[in-house]
Structure formats: C-alpha cells, structure tokens
PyMOL CGO cylinders between C-alpha atoms (Angstrom):
from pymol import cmd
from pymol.cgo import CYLINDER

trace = [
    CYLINDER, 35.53, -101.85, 13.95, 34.87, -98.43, 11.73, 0.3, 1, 1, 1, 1, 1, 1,
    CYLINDER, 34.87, -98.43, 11.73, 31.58, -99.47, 10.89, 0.3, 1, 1, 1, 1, 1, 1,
    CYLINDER, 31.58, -99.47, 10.89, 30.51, -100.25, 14.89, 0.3, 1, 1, 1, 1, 1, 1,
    CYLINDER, 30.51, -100.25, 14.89, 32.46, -97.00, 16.31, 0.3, 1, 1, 1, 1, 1, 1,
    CYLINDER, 32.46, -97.00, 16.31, 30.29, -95.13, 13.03, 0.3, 1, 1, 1, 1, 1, 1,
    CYLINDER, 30.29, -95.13, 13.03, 27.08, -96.12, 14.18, 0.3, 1, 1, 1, 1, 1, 1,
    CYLINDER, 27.08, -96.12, 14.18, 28.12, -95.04, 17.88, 0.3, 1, 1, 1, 1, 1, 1,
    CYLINDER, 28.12, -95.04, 17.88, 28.89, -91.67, 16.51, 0.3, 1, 1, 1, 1, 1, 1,
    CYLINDER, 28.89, -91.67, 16.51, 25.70, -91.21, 14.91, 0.3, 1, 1, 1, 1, 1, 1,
    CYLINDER, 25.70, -91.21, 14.91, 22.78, -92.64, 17.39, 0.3, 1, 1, 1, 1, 1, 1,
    CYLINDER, 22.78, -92.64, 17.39, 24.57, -92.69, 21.76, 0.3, 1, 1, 1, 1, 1, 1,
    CYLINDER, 24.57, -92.69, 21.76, 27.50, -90.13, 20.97, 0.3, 1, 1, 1, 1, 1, 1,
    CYLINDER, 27.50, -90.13, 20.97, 25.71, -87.70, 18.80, 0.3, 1, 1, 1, 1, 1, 1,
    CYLINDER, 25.71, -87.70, 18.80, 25.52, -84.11, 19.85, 0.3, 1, 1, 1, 1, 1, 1,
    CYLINDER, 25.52, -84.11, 19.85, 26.68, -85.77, 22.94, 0.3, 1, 1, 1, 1, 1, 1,
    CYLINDER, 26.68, -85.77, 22.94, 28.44, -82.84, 25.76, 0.3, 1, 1, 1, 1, 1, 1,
    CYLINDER, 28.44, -82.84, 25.76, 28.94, -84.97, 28.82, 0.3, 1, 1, 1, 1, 1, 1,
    CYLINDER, 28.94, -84.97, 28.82, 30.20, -83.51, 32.02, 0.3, 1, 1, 1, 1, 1, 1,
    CYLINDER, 30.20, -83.51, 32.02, 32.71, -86.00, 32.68, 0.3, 1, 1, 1, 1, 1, 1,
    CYLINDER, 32.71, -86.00, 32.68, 34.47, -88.63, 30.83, 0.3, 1, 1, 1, 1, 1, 1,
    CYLINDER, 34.47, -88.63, 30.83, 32.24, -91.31, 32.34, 0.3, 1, 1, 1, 1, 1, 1,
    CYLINDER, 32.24, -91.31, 32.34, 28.82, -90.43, 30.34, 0.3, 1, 1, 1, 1, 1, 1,
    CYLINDER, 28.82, -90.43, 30.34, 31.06, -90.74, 27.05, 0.3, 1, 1, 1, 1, 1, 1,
    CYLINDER, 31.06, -90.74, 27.05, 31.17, -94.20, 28.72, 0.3, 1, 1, 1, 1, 1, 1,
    CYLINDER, 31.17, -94.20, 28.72, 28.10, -94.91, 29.72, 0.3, 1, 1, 1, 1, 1, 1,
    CYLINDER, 28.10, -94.91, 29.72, 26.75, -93.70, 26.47, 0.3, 1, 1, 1, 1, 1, 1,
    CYLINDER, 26.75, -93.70, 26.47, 29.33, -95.92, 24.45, 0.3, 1, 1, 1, 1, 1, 1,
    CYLINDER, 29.33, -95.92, 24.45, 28.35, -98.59, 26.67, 0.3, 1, 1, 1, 1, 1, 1,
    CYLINDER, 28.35, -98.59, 26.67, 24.58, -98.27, 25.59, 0.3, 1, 1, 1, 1, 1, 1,
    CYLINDER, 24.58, -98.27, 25.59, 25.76, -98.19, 21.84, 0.3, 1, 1, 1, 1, 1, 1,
    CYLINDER, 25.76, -98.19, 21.84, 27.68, -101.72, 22.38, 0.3, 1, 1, 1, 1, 1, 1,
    CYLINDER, 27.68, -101.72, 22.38, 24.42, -103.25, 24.32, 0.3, 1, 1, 1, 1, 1, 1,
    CYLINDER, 24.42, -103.25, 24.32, 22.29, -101.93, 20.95, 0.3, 1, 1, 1, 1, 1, 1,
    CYLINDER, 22.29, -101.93, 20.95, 24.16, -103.58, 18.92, 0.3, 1, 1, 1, 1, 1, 1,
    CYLINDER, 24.16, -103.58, 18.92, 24.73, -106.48, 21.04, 0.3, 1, 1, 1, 1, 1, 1,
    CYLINDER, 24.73, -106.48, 21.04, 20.54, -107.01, 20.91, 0.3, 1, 1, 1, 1, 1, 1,
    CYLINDER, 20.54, -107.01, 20.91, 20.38, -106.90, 17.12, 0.3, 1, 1, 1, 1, 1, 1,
    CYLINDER, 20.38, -106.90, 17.12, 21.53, -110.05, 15.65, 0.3, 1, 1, 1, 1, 1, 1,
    CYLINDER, 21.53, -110.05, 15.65, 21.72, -108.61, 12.23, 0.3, 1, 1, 1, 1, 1, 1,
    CYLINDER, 21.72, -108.61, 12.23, 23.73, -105.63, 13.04, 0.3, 1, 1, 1, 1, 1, 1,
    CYLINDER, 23.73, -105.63, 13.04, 27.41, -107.14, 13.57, 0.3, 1, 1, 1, 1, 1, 1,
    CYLINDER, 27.41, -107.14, 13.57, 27.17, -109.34, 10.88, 0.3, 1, 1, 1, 1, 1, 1,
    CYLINDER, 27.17, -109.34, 10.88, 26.11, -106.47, 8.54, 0.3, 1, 1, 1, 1, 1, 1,
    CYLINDER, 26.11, -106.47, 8.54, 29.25, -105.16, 9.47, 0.3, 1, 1, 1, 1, 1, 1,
    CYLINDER, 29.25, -105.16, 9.47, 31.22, -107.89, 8.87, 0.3, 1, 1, 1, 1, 1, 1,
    CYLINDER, 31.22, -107.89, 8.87, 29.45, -108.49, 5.45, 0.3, 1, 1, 1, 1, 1, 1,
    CYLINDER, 29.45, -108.49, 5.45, 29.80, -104.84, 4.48, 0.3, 1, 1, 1, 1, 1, 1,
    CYLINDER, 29.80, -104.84, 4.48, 33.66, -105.31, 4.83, 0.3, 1, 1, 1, 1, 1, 1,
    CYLINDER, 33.66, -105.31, 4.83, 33.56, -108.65, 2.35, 0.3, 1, 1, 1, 1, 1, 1,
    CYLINDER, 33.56, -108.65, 2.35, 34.99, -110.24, 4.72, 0.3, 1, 1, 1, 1, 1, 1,
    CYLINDER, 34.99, -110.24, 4.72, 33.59, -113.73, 5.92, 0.3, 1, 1, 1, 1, 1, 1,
    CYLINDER, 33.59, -113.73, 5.92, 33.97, -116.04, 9.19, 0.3, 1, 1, 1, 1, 1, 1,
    CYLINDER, 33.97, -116.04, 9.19, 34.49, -119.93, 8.53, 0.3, 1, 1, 1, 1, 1, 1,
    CYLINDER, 34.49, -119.93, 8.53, 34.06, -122.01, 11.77, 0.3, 1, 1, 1, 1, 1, 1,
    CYLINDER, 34.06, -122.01, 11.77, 36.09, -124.86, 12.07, 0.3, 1, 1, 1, 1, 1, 1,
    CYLINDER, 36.09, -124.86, 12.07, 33.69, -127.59, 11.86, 0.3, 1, 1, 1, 1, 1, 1,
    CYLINDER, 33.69, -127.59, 11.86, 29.97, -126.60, 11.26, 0.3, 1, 1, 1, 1, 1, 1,
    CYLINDER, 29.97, -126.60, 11.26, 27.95, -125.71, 14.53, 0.3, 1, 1, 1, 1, 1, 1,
    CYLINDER, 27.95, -125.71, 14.53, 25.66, -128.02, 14.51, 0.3, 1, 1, 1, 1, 1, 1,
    CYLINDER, 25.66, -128.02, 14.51, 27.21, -131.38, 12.86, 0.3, 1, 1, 1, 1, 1, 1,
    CYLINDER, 27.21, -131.38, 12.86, 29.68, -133.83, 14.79, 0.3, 1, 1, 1, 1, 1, 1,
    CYLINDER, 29.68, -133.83, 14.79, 32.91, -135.30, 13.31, 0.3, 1, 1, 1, 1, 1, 1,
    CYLINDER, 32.91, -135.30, 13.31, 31.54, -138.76, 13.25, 0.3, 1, 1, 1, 1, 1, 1,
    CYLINDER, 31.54, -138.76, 13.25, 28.68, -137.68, 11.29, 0.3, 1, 1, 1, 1, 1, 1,
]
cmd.load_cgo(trace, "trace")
C-alpha cells in the first residue's frame, strides 16, 4: 500500500492544487487506472516488500492432473 500511494504522490498528485476535493479524486483515480494497465507495476510492489502470493492450486493445472 506505501509503495502504490508513493508513486501517486510523485506522478497524478504532484504539485497537485485542486479546487475541490473531487480532482484529488479524479487524479487518484487516474494513478490507480496507471497502475492498473502495467502488469509489472503491482507486483513490483509486492516483490519490493519480500513478500510473496501462493495460490491455492496452480492456475493453470486441475486436481486430477
């Protein structure tokens, strides 16, 4: 979560002086969808906290397999 609010701060909120509360939204918004479109991105985040995700069973293989 630090490392995706960080790299809101520093590209959509930036030297941001909205008006009203609602272009600190939109601009946060704009952040997530960035992120969101670069596959790479969350999981850098992830990895750069050493933690790891472990599905259940592996996507693509079924239990009778």
């Amino acid at each position: 979560m630090e490392l995706l609010w960080s790299s809101l701060k520093k590209r959509e909120l930036a030297n941001l002086a909205g008006d009203h509360l609602a272009d600190v939204a939109d601009a946060t918004e704009q952040g997530i969808h960035r992120i969101n479109h670069n596959p790479q991105l969350p999981w850098s985040f992830l990895t750069h906290t050493g933690l790891t995700i472990h599905p259940a069973h592996p996507p693509n293989l079924r239990k009778d397999q």
